[in-house]
C-alpha positions, 0 to 999 in steps of 0.5 A, a space after each residue: 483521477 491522477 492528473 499530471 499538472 506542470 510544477 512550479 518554480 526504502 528503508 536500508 539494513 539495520 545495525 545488528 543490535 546485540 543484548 547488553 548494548 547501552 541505551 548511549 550507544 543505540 542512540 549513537 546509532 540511530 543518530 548515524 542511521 538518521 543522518 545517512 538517510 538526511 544525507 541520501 534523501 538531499 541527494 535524491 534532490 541534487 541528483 533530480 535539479 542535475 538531470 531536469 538540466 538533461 531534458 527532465 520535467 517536473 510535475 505537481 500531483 493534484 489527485 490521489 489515485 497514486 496513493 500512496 506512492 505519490 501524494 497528492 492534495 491530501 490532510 495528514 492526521 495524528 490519530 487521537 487514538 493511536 497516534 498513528 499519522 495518515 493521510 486523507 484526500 482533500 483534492 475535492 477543496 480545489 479546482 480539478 484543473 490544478 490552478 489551486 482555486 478553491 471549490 468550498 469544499 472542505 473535508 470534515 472527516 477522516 478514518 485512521 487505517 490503524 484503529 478505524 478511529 474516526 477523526 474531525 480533520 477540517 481544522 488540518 491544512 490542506 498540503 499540496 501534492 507532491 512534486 515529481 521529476 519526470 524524465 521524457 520518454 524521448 531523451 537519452 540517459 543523463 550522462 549515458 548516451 550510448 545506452 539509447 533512449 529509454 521505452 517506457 517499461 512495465 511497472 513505471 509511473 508513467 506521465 502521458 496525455 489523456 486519450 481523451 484529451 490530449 491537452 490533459 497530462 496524467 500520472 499512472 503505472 504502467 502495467 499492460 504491454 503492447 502485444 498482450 492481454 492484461 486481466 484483471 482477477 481477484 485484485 491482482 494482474 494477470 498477462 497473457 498473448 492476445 489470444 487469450 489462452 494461457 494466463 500468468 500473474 505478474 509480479 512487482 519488483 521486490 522494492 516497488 512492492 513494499 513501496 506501495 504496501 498499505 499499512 494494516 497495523 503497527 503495534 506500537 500504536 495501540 488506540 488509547 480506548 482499547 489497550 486496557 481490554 484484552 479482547 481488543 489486543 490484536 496479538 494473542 499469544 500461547 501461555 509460553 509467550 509473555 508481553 512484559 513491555 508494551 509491544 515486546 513478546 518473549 518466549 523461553 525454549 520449549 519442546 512444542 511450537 509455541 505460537 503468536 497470533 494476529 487477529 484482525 480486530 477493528 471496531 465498526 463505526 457503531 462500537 467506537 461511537 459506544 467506546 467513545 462514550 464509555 459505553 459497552 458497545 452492543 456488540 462484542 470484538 470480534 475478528 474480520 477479514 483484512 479488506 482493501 481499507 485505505 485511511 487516504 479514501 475515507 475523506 468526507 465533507 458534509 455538503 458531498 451527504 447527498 451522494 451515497 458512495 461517499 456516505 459509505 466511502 470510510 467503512 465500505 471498502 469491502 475487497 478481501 485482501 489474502 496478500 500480506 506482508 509482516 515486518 518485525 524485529 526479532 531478538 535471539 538470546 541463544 542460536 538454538 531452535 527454530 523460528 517460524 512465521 506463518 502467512 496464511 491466504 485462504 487457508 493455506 499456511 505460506 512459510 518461512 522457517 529459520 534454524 537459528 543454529 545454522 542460519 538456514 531459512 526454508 519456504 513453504 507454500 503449503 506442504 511444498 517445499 518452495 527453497 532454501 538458503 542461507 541468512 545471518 539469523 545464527 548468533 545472538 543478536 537482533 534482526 530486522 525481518 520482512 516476509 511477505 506473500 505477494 504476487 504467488 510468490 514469498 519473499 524475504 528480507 533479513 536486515 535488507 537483504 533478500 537472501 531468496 532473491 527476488 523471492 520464491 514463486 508458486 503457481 496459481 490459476 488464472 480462472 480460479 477463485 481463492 476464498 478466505 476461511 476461519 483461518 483467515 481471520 488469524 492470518 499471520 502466526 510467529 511461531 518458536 520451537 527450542 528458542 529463547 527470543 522476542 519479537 518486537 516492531 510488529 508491522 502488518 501490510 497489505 498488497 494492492 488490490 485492483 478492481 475491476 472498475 473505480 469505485 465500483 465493488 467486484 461483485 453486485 451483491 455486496 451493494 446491498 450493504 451500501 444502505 445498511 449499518 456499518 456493523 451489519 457490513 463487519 458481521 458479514 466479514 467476520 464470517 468467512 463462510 458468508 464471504 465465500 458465497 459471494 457471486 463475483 464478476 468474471 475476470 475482465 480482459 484488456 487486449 492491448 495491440 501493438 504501440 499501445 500500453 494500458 495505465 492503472 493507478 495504484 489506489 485502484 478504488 478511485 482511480 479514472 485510469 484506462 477501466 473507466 476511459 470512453 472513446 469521446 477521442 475516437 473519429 468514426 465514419 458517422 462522426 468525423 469531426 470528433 475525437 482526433 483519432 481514427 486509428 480504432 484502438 480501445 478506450 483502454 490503451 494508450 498510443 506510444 505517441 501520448 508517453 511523456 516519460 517515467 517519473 523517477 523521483 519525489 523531489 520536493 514535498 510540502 513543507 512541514 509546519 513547525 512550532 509555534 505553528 502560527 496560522 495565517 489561513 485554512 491551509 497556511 501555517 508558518 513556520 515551516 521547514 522542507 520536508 526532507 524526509 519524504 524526498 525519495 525515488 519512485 518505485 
């Protein structure tokens, strides 16, 4: 759950960088870059002190079912493979109440989301959860009364009291509107009227999409165990392509496309026992499907062993996940050619193509042709390039903006069911044909996935993995055709009636949002005295009077322990500095 406490007292556009350019000079401009974002992130504060003086409320995040978007109880972790920081769930450490009283719990483990290497975190502090500002539903803009107040809207994270409880404050998105049908289908979110009869997918804001990306892999941090063997190298690349330093892939103009591949290869628990101890693991790399894997629910503590879903909670996150979002830096020695990057869902190839002659970027889903417009990929130069297919829509970003807008759109079905392939297993392709150019900075994200209920997987049969061993269940996602015949739950229906809104939390898996809210509150004729309403509405909607307000921005998050790092406690090391860096609106 996502418990809303009372709180107590997007990366912008890159300089162009052009080859020749000194090491000082990078330098210089990284230091400006740092300073800007220092700048914007004391303002973030500034501006949120100044509203909570127009009718604003601060609140502590104690739970962790806005992952990642907003934080709460939680370990941070440098893997000792990759060294990659994530973060892992510690609210079972204190009272659900909020009050900071501790349970005896303490979480013992973690799995980084980038090399699956599974870390001892019980000597990690424990970091408080973020502290928001929430501005009330009911108040008028700050310095802008003549614009009214402000109703709640699609996409907000939403503060609100429990139906269940009123006493209880929550923290979700709010994603159903009065008036309509929310579906759930295949983890994504679909409208429709209240009849039912005709569905669309919804679509987040470009912004708050890449806000609530979760990391996949980043190559600049490759586990230590495996970057010696080239069977675990997640890049693989055509002869014409070469790694001369780690990370950086080059390419000399060729007649042909010449293309390199993403494989999803991540050991199971069982190979990186065997690796860790310098043994050859019993079964060899292998490809598997990108899942709904998220560091943040791998959180175990020995004495929760008893129960099984917490025993499986660090590898069986088992959702496919098609929707992906690839983040690179592309260096271009000479403005001829063409530059290609492929995102591949359920075997169809969602493209974006760019002639480094003219600058002119075209999308494809498939073989249709999806637009075209302009970019600054035309001269020599580097660029920082997102492209991402989320939502049945592409989208892309050069250097920060997007010169497709929003992105461009493509129409799925409703009902229907995409189902991954071999092609799957190779989902993400930079593809160069007549160019001289490198590719760096190659991060891969992932879109939210929404179950249909928390901690609970869409389709029955993949609970016969639950009390297997783990690389029984990566065998099965290494075979896409195996997947495939899975038998799902039909799509699940939300009517939402008019003055009410439904609330789901962005870490979807574990979540106590409105999928899993009953109707204790509810008054009936046969129990009068329970609840306190009588209105008849569903567990699953939220009555306008219950909406506190949107919150808008994180604006004090733990502090960050600097050297010598003396520890005082479990979870007090001095000294510590503000975390300044991850002050930041809210999406």
């Amino acid at each position: 759950m996502a418990r809303a406490t009372s709180a107590t007292p997007p990366q912008g556009p890159r300089s162009q960088h052009h080859p020749g350019e000194d090491a000082a000079a990078t330098a210089r401009r990284e230091r400006r870059r740092n300073r800007r974002e220092s700048i914007e992130s004391f303002v973030v504060v500034v501006v949120g002190f100044l509203v909570w003086s127009f009718e604003a409320e601060g609140f502590v995040i104690p739970t962790g079912s806005m992952a990642p978007t907003l934080m709460g109880r939680h370990k941070e972790v440098v893997c000792p493979q990759c060294r990659w920081t994530y973060r892992v769930n510690a609210d079972c450490e204190v009272e659900a109440s909020g009050a900071g009283g501790r349970t005896g719990l303490r979480v013992t483990w973690g799995v980084c989301e980038n090399c699956r290497f599974p870390t001892r975190v019980d000597a990690e502090p424990s970091f408080a959860g973020d502290r928001i500002y929430t501005l009330k539903t009911d108040a008028t803009i700050p310095l802008l009364p003549m614009l009214g107040r402000e109703e709640p809207r699609r996409w907000d994270v939403t503060v609100f009291k429990l139906p269940e409880d009123p006493s209880v404050r929550y923290i979700k998105r709010l994603v159903g509107m009065p008036g309509e049908t929310l579906r759930i289908h295949q983890g994504d979110l679909w409208r429709g009227d209240l009849d039912a009869s005709k569905f669309e997918i919804l679509r987040r804001p470009p912004a708050q999409s890449l806000q609530v990306n979760i990391p996949v892999y980043d190559d600049a941090h490759r586990a230590s165990l495996l970057e010696s063997d080239p069977r675990w190298r997640r890049w693989a690349a055509s002869a014409a392509w070469e790694e001369r330093t780690p990370g950086t892939y080059r390419v000399a103009p060729s007649e042909g496309w010449e293309e390199l591949r993403y494989r999803h290869l991540v050991p199971s628990p069982e190979q990186w026992e065997s690796l860790a101890a310098g043994r050859e693991p019993a079964t060899p790399p292998r490809p598997t499907l990108i899942t709904d894997f998220c560091s943040f629910n791998t959180d175990l503590a020995p004495q929760n062993l008893p129960q099984v879903r917490f025993v499986t909670r660090p590898w069986f996150q088992p959702h496919w996940v098609g929707d992906l979002a690839l983040t690179l830096r592309l260096e271009v020695a000479e403005p001829t050619g063409t530059v290609r990057i492929d995102l591949i869902e359920a075997g169809a190839a969602n493209r974006c193509e760019i002639d480094l002659a003219t600058g002119q970027a075209r999308l494809f889903h498939g073989d249709v042709a999806l637009g075209e417009a302009a970019t600054d990929v035309k001269a020599r130069g580097t660029y920082e390039l997102t492209f991402a297919d989320v939502d049945d829509r592409l989208t892309l970003w050069v250097d920060g903006r997007r010169p497709f807008g929003d992105g461009s759109a493509y129409e799925g079905a409703a009902d229907a069911r995409r189902t991954p392939t071999v092609e799957d297993l190779e989902p993400v392709r930079i593809a160069a044909r007549g160019a001289a150019v490198a590719v760096a900075g190659l991060v891969l994200r992932r879109d939210v996935y929404y179950t249909q209920d928390p901690g609970e997987p869409d389709s029955d049969e993949l609970r016969d993995f639950q009390g297997r061993p783990p690389g029984d269940f990566f065998d099965f996602l290494a075979d896409p055709d195996r997947y495939a015949r899975l038998r799902w739950r039909a799509a699940r229906d939300y009517p939402i009636e008019e003055g009410r809104y439904m609330m789901l939390g962005d870490n979807s898996s574990w979540s106590r949002d409105g999928r899993a809210w009953s109707r204790k509150d509810q008054t009936t004729a046969h129990a009068p005295d329970r609840g306190w309403d009588d209105s008849g509405r569903e567990s699953w909607e939220v009555p306008r009077s219950l909406v506190i307000g949107r919150a808008f921005c994180v604006y004090w998050p733990h502090f960050q322990p600097v050297w010598p790092r003396f520890r005082f406690g479990p979870d007090l090391i001095l000294p510590a500095r503000p975390n300044v860096e991850a002050v930041r609106w809210i999406y």
